[in-house]
Structures are given as structure tokens and as C-alpha cells.
PALODO-852293 format. One record per residue (C-alpha): residue number from 0; chain; x, y negated, z negated. Coordinates in steps of 0.02 Angstrom, whole numbers, plus 50000, padded with zeros to 5 digits. Example, Ala and Ser with C-alpha at 12.3 -4.5 7.8 and 13.67 -1.06 7.14 Angstrom:
+-----+--------+-------+-------+-------+
| num | cadena |    px |    py |    pz |
+-----+--------+-------+-------+-------+
|   0 |      A | 50615 | 50225 | 49610 |
|   1 |      A | 50684 | 50053 | 49643 |
+-----+--------+-------+-------+-------+
This chain:
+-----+--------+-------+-------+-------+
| num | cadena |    px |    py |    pz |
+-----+--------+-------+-------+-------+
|   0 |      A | 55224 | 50977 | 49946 |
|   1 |      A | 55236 | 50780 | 49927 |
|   2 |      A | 55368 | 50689 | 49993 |
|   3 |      A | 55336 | 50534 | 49880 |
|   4 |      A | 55462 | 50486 | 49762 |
|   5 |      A | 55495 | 50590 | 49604 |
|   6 |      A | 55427 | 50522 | 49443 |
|   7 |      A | 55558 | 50508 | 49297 |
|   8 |      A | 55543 | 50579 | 49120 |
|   9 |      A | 55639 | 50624 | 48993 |
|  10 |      A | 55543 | 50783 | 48931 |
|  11 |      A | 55414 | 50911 | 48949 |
|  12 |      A | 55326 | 50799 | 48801 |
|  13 |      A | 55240 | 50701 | 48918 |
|  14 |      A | 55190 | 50809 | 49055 |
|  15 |      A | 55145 | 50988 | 48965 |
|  16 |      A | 54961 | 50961 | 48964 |
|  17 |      A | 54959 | 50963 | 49145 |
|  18 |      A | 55027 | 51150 | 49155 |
|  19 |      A | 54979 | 51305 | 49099 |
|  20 |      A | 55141 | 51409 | 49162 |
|  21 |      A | 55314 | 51353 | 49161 |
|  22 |      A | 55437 | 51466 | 49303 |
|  23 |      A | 55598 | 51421 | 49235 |
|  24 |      A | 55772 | 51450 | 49299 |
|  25 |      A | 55920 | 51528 | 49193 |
|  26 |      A | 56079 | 51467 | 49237 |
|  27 |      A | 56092 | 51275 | 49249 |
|  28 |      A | 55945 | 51244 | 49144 |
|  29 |      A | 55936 | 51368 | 48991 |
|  30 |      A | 56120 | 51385 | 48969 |
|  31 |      A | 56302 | 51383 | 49086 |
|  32 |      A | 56321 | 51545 | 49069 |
|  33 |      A | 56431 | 51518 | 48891 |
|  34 |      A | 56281 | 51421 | 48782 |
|  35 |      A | 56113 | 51354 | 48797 |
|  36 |      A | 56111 | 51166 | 48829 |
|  37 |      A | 56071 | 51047 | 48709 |
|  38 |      A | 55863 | 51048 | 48677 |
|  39 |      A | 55829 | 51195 | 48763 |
|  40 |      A | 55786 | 51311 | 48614 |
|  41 |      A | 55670 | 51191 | 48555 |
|  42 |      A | 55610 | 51173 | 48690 |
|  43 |      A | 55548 | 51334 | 48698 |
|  44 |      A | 55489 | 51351 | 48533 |
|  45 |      A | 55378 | 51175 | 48577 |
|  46 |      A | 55288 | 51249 | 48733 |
|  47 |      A | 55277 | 51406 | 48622 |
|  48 |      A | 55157 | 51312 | 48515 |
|  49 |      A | 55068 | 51206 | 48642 |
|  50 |      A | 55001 | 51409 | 48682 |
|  51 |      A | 55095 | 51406 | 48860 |
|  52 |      A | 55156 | 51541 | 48966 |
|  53 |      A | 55321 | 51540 | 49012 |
|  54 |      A | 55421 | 51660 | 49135 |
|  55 |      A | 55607 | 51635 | 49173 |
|  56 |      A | 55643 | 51689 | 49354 |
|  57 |      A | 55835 | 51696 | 49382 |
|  58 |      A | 55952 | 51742 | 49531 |
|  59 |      A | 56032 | 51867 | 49444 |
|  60 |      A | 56089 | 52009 | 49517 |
|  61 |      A | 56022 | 52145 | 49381 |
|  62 |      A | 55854 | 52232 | 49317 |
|  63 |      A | 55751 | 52099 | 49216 |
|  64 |      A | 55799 | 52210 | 49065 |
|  65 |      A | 55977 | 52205 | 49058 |
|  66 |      A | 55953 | 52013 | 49098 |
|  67 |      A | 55893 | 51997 | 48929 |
|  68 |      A | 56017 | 52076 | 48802 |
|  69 |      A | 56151 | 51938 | 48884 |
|  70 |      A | 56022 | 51795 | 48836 |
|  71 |      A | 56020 | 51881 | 48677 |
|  72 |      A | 56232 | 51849 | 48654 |
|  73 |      A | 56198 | 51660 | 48717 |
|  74 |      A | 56074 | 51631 | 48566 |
|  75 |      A | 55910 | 51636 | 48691 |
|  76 |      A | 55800 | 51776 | 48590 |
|  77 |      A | 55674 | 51889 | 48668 |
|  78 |      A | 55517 | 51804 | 48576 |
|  79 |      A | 55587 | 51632 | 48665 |
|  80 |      A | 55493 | 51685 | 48812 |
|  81 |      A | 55364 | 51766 | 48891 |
|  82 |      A | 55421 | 51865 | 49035 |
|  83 |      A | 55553 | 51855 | 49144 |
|  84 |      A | 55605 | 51896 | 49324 |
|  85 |      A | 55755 | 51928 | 49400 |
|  86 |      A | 55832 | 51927 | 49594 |
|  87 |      A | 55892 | 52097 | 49557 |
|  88 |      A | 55726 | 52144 | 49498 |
|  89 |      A | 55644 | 52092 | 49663 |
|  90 |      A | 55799 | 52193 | 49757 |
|  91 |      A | 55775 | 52352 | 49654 |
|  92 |      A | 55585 | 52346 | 49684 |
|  93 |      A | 55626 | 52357 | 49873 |
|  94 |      A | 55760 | 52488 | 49847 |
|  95 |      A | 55645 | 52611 | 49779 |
|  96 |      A | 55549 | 52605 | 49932 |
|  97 |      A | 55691 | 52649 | 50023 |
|  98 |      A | 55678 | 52792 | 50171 |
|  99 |      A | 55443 | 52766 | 50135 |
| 100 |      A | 55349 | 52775 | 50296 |
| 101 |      A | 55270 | 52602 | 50194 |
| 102 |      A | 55419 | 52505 | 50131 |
| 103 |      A | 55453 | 52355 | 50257 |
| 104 |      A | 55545 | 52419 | 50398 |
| 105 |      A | 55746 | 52339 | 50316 |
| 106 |      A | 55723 | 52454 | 50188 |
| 107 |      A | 55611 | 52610 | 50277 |
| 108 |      A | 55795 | 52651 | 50396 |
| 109 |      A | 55927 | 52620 | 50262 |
| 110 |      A | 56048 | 52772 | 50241 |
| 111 |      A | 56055 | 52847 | 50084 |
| 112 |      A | 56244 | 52789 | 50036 |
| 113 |      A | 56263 | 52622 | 49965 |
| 114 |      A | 56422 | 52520 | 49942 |
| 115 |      A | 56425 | 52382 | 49792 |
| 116 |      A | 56503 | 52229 | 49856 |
| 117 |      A | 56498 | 52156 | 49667 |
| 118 |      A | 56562 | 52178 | 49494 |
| 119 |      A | 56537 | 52331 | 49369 |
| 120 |      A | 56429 | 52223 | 49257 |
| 121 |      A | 56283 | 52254 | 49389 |
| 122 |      A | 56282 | 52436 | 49412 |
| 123 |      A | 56119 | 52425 | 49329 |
| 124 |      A | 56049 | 52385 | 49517 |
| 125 |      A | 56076 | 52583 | 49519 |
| 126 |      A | 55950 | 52650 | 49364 |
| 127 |      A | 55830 | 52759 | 49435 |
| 128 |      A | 55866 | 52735 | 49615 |
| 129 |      A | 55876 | 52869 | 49740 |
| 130 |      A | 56029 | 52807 | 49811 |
| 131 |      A | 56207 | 52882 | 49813 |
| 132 |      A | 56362 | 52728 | 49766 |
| 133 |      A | 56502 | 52769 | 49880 |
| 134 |      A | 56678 | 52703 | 49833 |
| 135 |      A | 56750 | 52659 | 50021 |
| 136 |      A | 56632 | 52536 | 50138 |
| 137 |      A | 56710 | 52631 | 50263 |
| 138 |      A | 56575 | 52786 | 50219 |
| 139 |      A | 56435 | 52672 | 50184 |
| 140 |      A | 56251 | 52663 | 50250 |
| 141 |      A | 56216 | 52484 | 50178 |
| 142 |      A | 56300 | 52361 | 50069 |
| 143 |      A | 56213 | 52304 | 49914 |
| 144 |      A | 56279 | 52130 | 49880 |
| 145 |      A | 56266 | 52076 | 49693 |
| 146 |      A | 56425 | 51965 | 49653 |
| 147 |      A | 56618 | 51946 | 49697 |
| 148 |      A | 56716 | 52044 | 49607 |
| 149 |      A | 56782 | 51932 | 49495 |
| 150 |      A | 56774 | 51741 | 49456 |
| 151 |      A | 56897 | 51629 | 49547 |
| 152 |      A | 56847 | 51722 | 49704 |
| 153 |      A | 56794 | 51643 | 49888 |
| 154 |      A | 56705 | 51755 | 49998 |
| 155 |      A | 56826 | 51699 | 50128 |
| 156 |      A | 56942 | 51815 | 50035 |
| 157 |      A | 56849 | 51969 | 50082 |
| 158 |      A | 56829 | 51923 | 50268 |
| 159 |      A | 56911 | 52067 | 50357 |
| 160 |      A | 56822 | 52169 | 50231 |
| 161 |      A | 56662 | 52100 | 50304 |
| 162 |      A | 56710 | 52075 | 50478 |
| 163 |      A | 56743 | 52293 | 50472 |
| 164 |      A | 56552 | 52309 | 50391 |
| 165 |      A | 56472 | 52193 | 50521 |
| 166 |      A | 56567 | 52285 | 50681 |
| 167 |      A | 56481 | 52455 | 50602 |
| 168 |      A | 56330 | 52390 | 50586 |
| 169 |      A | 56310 | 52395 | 50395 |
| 170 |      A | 56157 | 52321 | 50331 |
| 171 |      A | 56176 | 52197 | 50193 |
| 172 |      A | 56063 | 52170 | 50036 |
| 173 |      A | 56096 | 52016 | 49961 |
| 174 |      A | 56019 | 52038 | 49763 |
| 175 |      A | 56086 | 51854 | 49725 |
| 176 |      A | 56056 | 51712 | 49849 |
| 177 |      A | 56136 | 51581 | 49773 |
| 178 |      A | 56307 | 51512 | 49845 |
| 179 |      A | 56368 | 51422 | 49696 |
| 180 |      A | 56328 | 51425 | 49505 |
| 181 |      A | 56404 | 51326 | 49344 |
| 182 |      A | 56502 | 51430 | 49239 |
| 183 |      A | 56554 | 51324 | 49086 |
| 184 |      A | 56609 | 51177 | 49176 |
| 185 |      A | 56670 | 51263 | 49341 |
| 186 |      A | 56573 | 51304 | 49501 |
| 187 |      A | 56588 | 51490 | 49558 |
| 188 |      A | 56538 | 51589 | 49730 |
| 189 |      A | 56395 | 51697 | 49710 |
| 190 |      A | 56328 | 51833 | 49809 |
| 191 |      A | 56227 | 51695 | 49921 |
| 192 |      A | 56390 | 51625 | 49995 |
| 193 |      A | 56444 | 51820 | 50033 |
| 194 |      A | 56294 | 51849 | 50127 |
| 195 |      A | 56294 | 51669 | 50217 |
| 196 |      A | 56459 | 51723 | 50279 |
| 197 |      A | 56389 | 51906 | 50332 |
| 198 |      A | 56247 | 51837 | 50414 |
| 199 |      A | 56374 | 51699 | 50495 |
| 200 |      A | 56505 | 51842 | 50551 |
| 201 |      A | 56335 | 51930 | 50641 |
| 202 |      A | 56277 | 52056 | 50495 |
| 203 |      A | 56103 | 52068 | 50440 |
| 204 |      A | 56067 | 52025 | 50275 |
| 205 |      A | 55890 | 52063 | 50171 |
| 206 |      A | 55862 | 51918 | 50034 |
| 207 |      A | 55786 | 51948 | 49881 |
| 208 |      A | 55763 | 51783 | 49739 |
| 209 |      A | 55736 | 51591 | 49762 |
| 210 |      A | 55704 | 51505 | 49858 |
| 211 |      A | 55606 | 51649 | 49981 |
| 212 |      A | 55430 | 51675 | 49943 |
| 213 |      A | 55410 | 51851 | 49885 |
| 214 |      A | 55483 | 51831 | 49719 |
| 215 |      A | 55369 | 51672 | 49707 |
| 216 |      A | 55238 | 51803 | 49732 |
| 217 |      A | 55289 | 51911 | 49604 |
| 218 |      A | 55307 | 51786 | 49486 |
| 219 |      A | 55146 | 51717 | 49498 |
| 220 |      A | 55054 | 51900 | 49493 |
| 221 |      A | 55153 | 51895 | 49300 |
| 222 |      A | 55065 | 51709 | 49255 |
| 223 |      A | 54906 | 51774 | 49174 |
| 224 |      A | 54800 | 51707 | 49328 |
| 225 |      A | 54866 | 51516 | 49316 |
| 226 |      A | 54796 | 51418 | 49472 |
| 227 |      A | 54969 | 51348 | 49560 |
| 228 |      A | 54922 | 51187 | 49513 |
| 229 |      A | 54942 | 51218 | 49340 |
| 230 |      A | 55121 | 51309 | 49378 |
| 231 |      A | 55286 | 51182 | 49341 |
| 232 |      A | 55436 | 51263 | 49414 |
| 233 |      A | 55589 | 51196 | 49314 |
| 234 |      A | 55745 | 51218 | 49421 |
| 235 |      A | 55924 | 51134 | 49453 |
| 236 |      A | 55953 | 51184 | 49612 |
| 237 |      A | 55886 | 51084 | 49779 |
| 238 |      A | 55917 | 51213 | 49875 |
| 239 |      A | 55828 | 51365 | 49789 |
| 240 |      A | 55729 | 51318 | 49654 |
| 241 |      A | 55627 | 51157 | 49714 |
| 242 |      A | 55635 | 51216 | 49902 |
| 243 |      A | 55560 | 51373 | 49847 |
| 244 |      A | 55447 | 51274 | 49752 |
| 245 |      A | 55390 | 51186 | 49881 |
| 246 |      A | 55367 | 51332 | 50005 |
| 247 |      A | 55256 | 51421 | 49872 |
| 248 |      A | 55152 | 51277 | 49845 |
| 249 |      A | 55196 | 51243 | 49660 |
| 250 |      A | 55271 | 51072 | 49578 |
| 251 |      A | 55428 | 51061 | 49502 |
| 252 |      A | 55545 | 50989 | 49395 |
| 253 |      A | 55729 | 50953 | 49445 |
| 254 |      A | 55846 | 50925 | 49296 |
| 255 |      A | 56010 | 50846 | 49340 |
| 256 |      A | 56133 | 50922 | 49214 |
| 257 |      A | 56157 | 51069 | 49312 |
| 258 |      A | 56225 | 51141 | 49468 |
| 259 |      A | 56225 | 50952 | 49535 |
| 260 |      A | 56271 | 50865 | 49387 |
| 261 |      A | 56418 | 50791 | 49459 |
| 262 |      A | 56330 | 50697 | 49606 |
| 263 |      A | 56199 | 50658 | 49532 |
| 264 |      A | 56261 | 50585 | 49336 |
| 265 |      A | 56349 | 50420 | 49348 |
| 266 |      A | 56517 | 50395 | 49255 |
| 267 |      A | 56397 | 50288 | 49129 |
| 268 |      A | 56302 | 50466 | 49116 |
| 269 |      A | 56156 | 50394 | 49189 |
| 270 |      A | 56063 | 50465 | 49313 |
| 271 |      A | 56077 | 50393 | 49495 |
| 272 |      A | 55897 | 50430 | 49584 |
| 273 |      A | 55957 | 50341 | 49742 |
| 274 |      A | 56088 | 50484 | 49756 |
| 275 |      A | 55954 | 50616 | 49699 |
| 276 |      A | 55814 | 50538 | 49847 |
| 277 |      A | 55957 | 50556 | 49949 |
| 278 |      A | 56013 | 50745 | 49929 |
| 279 |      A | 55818 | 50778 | 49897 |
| 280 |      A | 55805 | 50712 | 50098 |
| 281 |      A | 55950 | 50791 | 50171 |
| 282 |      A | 55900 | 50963 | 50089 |
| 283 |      A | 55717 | 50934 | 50147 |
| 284 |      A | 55655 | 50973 | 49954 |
| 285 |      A | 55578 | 50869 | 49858 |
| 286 |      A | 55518 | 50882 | 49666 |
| 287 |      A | 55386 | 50816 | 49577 |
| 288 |      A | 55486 | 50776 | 49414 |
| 289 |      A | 55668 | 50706 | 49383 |
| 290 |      A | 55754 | 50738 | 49193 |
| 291 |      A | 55910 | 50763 | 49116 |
| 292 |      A | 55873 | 50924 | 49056 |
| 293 |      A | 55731 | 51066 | 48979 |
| 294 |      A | 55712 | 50969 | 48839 |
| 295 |      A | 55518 | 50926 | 48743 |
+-----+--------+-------+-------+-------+
């Protein structure tokens, strides 16, 4: 992707025409995990009528379908949207392909018993799987990675927990790559920074979600057959959504009132593009658009 400077705007008003598909992110765009953000539903409802497809692809670590009842509680209604695609999703499709002479070769040796390093709100990673949850790590085959436990948690706080699974050899899946996410106005460790630390104390880890290219895969096969040039990913993350964006080929939008809103918004509330062009250089990921926000 270009490395030229990102244009401004201040909504999708001015630059829907150009897209066909919309891939847009969940948390730190639609809403901080308490409401939407101001615009968004509007937002929606504008593209709606402009006749374009939208699918919001998330990093969270559940089935698409119980993704959706908890947009439901934030005020984000099922005919908002088009489709949607989740981390977990991606991770689940693997896991049913666990022990098949043709699942990729991670998932083709896994054991059978599964440990969930994560919190009981994702035991939907489990529907329909051929898997047995185990209680104790210590009688584990793999770890499936989803969350901490609770929030307020560092994954420095589970270290000698991990530094046991790594000297067995447990195999990690990580169903939630993200390190950080906003929830209200705090930041909180996600799965990501669990498995950074795995990989970092020598365990293997299997991603699944932005910014690695199957789920960019995935998501386009749900498009309708939209050319990638006609595909905005909308995204407030350097780090996953426009680098992921850039590795699949597909322009993006970076909206600054998310995860790095407070680099990135001045104490005037204006946004500071030479600190954006900065962080867009030392992250090597660069997007197309800058705006405050999905907002028409």
C-alpha cells in the first residue's frame, strides 16, 4: 500500500462512492465496549441507503453469533449490518479441523484436551467442537487463549502459569490478537499481549484475527464479489487494522478516537497528523484516510 500522506476527512460523506464494501472494526470505532460513539448509528443507517455492503470484522474472542446479541445490549441492531466476522470465528473454523489429515499441520497434532486461558463469557469457542475443556493446565493438550480472566489484569500476572505451559510444550491458540483495547475510558490487556508473552517465554502460539491475512481472506469471500479496490477497511488500531489492511491489499480508514485517542487528540481536541505520520512510520502502516470517527 501507499506510503504517501493520509488524506483528511471528516466523514464517510465524501468518500462512499468510491467503495462498495466497508470491513469495519468493533471496538474503538462502533462503540467502547459500554455505547456506540457519537454518529455511528447513523452512520450505518446512511451507507445502508447508499445500497453498500458492510461486514464488521472484530477481534473478539467468540462465534460471530454470540458477538451479536452483545451489540444488541449496546444499541447496535442486527439490521445495522450486513455480516459480521469475528477472531473467534476464524479460531473455531480451525478448531474443527482439529486431529484432519487436511487441517494445517498446528491444528492436524493438537491433543484432544483444551485448557481456556480466558473468561466464562467465551465458552462459546466450545459449541460444537470435538474438544474436551479440562480444568488444570497441568492435564492439558493445548491452551486456547481468548481473554484474561478478568479486567484489571496484566499477563505478567500469570507468568509462572505460562512459564509451566511453555516448559511442557503446550501449544497456544491465541482467538484474540490484540494487546490492548478501550474499555469505557480505560485501556485493558487482551489475549494478544498473553500470547506476545507466550511466544516471548518460547511457546508457540497459532493467531487467528487482524492484522494476519486469513481472516482478510475470509472476509472478503463474505463481500458479495467486491474488487479490493472498492473495499474501505475502517479501523483504530495501527497495529492490526490498517497493517492488516495494508498486507491484504485493501485501503483504509484510521479514526483517531479510539485505541490511540490519547496520542493522537490534542488537549484543544484537535487532531495532531504530525503525531499520527509519526506512529503511522514507526508501526510501518499507513492508511489511506484520517477522521475523528465512523461518522457520514
Amino acid at each position: 500500500m501507499s506510503q504517501s500522506r493520509p488524506e483528511r476527512i471528516t466523514g464517510l460523506k465524501d468518500i462512499a462512492h468510491r467503495y462498495d464494501a466497508f470491513i469495519v472494526d468493533l471496538w474503538g470505532v462502533v462503540h467502547n465496549g459500554k455505547q456506540p460513539y457519537a454518529g455511528v448509528l447513523d452512520c450505518f443507517a446512511a451507507l445502508k441507503r447508499a445500497g453498500k455492503h458492510t461486514l464488521l470484522l472484530s477481534n473478539a474472542p467468540r462465534r460471530a453469533q454470540a458477538a451479536i446479541p452483545r451489540l444488541a445490549d449496546l444499541g447496535v441492531a442486527r439490521g445495522m449490518f450486513d455480516e459480521i466476522l469475528t477472531s473467534g470465528e476464524d479460531a473455531w473454523l480451525s478448531l474443527r479441523t482439529r486431529g484432519r489429515p487436511d487441517a494445517a499441520p498446528f491444528y492436524r497434532d493438537l491433543g484432544r484436551r483444551c485448557f481456556l486461558f480466558g473468561a466464562p463469557r467465551d465458552l462459546s469457542m466450545f459449541d460444537e467442537l470435538d474438544v474436551e475443556r479440562v480444568a488444570d493446565i497441568a492435564s492439558a493438550d493445548f491452551i486456547l487463549c481468548t481473554n484474561l480472566y478478568d479486567y484489571g489484569q496484566r499477563p505478567a500476572d500469570h507468568e509462572a502459569t505460562l512459564r509451566a505451559a511453555v516448559a511442557r510444550g503446550l501449544p497456544m491458540i491465541c482467538a484474540n490478537p490484540d494487546l490492548v483495547v478501550v474499555h469505557g475510558e480505560a485501556l485493558e490487556y487482551c489475549a494478544g499481549a498473553v500470547a506476545e508473552l507466550y511466544e516471548e517465554l518460547g511457546g508457540r502460539v497459532a493467531w487467528h484475527g487482524k492484522p494476519h491475512a486469513p481472516i482478510y481472506a475470509r472476509a472478503r469471500s463474505m463481500l458479495g464479489g467486491a474488487g479490493p479496490e472498492r473495499v474501505l477497511c475502517i479501523g483504530d488500531s495501527l497495529r492490526t487494522d490498517i497493517a492488516g489492511a495494508n498486507a491484504a491489499g485493501l485501503e483504509s480508514l484510521l479514526v483517531t478516537g479510539g485505541i490511540h485517542k490519547a496520542d493522537f487528540i490534542g488537549a484543544d481536541g484537535s487532531i495532531d497528523m504530525a503525531r499520527i505520520e509519526a506512529a503511522c512510520e514507526a508501526a510501518r502502516a499507513w492508511p489511506t484516510f484520517i477522521g475523528p470517527g465512523l461518522q457520514w
